[in-house]
N, C-alpha and C positions, 0 to 999 in steps of 0.2 A: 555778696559774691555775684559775679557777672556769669550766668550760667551758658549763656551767650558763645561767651569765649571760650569755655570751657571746651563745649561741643561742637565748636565750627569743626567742620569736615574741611579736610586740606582736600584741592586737586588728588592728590595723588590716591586719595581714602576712596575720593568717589570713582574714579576710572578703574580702584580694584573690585569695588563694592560691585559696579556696574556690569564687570567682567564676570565675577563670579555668579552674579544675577544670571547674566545671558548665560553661562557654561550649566547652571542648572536648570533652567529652563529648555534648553537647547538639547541636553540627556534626559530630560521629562520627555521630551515632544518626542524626539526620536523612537524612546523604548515604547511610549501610545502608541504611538505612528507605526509600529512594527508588531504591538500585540494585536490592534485593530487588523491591518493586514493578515495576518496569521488567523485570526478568528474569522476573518470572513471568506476564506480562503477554506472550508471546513464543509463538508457536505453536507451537514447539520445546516450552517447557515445558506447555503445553494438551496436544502429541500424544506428552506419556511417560505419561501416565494415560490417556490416549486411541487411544493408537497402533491398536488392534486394531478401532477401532468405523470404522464407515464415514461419517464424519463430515468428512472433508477430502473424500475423495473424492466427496461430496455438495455441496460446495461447489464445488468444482472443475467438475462437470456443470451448476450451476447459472448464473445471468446475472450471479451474485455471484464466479464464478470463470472464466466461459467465456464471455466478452465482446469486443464488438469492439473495444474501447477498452487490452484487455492488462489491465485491472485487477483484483488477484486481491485480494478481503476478508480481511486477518487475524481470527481467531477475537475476539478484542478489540474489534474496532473495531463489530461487532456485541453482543457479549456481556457488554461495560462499560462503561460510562458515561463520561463524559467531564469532568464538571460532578465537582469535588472529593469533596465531601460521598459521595456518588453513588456513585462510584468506591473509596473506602474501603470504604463498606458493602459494596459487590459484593465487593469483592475478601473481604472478612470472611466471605461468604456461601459462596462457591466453595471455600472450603479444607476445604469439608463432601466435594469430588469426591477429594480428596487424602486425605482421612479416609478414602473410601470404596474409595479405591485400596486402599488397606492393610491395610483391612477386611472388603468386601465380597468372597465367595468369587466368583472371574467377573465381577468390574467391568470388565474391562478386555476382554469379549470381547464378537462382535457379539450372539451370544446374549442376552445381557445389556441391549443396549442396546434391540434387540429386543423382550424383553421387557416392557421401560420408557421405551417412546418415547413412550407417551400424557401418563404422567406427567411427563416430563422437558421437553415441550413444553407442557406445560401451565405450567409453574413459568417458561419462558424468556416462555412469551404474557403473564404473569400479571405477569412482571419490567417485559417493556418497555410494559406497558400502564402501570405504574407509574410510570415514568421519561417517559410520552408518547412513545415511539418514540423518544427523542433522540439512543441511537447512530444511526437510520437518517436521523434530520434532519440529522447531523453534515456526511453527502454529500450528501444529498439535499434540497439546505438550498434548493434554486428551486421546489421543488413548491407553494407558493402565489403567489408572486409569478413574472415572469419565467420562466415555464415551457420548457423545450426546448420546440423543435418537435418534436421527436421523439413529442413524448406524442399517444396520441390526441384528438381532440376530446371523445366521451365522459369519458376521467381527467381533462383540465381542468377539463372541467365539474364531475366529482363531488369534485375537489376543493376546488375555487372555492365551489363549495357548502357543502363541510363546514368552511371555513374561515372562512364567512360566520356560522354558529352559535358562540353561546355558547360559550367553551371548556369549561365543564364538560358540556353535549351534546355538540361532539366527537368523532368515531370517531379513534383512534390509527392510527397507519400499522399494526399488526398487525393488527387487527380487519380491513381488508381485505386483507392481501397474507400470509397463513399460508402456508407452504413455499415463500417466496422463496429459502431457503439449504439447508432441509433438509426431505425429507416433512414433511408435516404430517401424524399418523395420522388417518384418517378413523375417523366414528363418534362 
């Protein structure tokens, strides 16, 4: 018996065979690709390369943590985007803190952050000026129409205002509200 001929695969076996290969491999990658994302996206994993810096605890003092409402800001929900495209790139960009976890002598102590807060706040202003504030629109999505009462009469106005300009003149919700989560360094 010619076991040969038995088992040749026709063309047609192998372009299915191949197909189904890639289509499982291709839903493997994806749902990795997506639970990876998802877990590192986690404040848990923000505060193992962060743990020592006083950056929770700063949020936690702020209106962003210490609110009437009980609502405490995940580091994400500020510091990534939410819009696809957006959110790849960040995440692409941020894995330079992970590099620097591992690298940087003292990354991970306040010292450190201390002595790079000017810089690192400038890179986070510079992000969301880029994005138009859209993590902060995400919540804060009544600020030109339908305002809380809560706001005063002056921020309606000055918003009402800035929303009446052009969108490329425009001020970004950062451009007026710098150390809503964390100092801003002066100077």
């Amino acid at each position: 018996m010619n076991w040969r001929a038995l088992f040749k695969p026709s063309a047609k076996y192998s372009i299915l065979a191949l197909l189904v290969v890639g289509i499982v491999i291709g839903v493997v990658g994806y749902f990795a690709t997506q639970t990876t994302l998802h877990a590192t996206s986690q404040d848990a994993f923000c505060m193992s390369c962060h743990s020592q810096h006083s950056l929770k605890d700063e949020v936690m003092a702020s209106a962003h943590g210490n609110n009437r409402v009980g609502i405490v800001v995940q580091c994400q929900q500020c510091h990534i985007a939410q819009e696809p495209f957006q959110y790849l790139k960040k995440k692409i960009i941020v894995s330079k803190d992970v590099i620097g976890f591992l690298t940087i002598d003292g990354f991970n102590t306040q010292a450190w952050l201390d002595e790079n807060r000017k810089e690192q706040a400038e890179l986070a202003r510079d992000y969301l000026r880029a994005i138009d504030s859209s993590t902060c629109q995400n919540c804060h999505n009544r600020i030109y129409e339908n305002q809380s009462e809560n706001m005063s009469k002056m921020a309606v106005r000055m918003h009402s205002n800035n929303f009446k300009k052009a969108p490329e003149d425009r001020k970004t919700c950062i451009d007026c509200h710098k150390g809503v989560a964390h100092p801003y360094p002066k100077g």
